[in-house]
N, C-alpha and C positions, 0 to 999 in steps of 0.2 A: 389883760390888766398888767402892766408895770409892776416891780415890785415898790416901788414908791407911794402908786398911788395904795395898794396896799397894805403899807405902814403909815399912810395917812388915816386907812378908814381904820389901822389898828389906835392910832392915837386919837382919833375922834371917838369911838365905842370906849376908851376907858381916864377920858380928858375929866371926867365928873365924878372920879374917885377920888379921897383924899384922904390922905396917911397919915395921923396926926402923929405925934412921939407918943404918945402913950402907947398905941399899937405898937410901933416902932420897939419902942422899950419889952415891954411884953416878949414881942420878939424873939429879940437880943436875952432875954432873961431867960426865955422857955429855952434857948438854945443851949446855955448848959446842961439840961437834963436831956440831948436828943438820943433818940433811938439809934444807936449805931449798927444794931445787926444788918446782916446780911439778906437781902432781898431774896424770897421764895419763889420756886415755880409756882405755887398755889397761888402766892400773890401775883404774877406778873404772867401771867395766862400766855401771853404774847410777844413774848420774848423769852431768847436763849441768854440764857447767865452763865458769865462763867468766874471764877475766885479768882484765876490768876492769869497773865499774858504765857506760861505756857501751857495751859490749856487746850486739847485736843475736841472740837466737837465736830461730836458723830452725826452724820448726816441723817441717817436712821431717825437718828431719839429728835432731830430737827423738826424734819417734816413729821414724824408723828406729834409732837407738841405742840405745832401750827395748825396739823388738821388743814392740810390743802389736798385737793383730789384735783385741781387746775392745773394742769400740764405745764402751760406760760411759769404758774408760781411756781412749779416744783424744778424748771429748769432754772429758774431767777435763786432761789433757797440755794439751790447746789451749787449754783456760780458762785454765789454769796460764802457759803461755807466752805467751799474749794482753795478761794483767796484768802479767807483769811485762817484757816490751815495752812496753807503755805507760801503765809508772812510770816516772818523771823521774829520772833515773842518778842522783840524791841523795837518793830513795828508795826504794830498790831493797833486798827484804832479802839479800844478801847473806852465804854461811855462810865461816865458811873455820876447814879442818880442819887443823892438821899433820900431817908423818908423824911418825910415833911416836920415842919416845926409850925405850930398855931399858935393866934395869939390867944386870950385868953375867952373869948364869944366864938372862937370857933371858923369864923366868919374870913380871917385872913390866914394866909400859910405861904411859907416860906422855902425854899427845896433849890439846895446845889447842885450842879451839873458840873462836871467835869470831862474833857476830851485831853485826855495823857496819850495822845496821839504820837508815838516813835519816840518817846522822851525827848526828844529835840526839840519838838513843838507841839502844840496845844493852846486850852482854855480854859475857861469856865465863867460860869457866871453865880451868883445866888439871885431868884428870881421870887417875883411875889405873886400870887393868887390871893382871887377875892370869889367867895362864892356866890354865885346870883342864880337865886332858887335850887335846883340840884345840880348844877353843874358850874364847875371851877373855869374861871375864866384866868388866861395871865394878865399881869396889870404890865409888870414890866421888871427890867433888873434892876435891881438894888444896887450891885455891883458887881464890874466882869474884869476879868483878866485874860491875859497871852504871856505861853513862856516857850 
């Protein structure tokens, strides 16, 4: 399958959602009060966090946080973690997610993404989710940037 065809069957599965401005607003409002802290290991089971570009992680506390006993993953982790140990903290890629912002039913949520990739270049988007039954689906971005 294409990526096209792809992002057709993404824009066909959420062509039947509609944003009015009141969510919209809600939003935009709920977004003054977001959560700014910092993302936990407790919370994010599945990922290695780290505060800063020069940040050292340790291979060790990696794979023990991931829980792989699969040889493939654990030489994949290492390669992973090798490179970006030794990438120079000014180009290191770098993700960073916020916690989410909902509107006021709960029902929609909003959550920025950033890629401060070598400070040269980069993006980000702020994207939106709409929950359908227990699980969050993406509707699409709101709005994205490149710098």
């Amino acid at each position: 399958m294409t990526d096209t065809s792809l992002y057709m069957q993404h824009l066909e599965a959420v062509a039947h959602y509609k944003l009015d401005s009141r969510i919209l607003k809600e939003l935009i409002r709920n977004s003054r009060n977001a959560d700014t802290t910092y993302w936990t290991d407790k919370e994010l089971k599945a990922f290695i966090l780290v505060k800063s570009r020069n940040e050292h992680v340790g291979l060790k506390e990696a794979l023990a946080k991931l829980k792989t006993a699969d040889e493939q993953q654990i030489k994949l982790y290492s390669k992973l973690v090798n490179e970006f140990n030794n990438t120079g903290a000014w180009d290191r890629n770098i993700l960073y997610f916020s916690r989410p912002i909902f509107d006021n039913t709960k029902q929609f949520a909003i959550v920025q993404f950033s890629n401060g990739h070598g400070g040269s270049g980069g993006g980000g988007s702020i994207t939106l989710f709409h929950i359908d039954g227990k699980e969050w689906k993406e509707i699409g971005d709101i709005v994205d940037w490149k710098y």
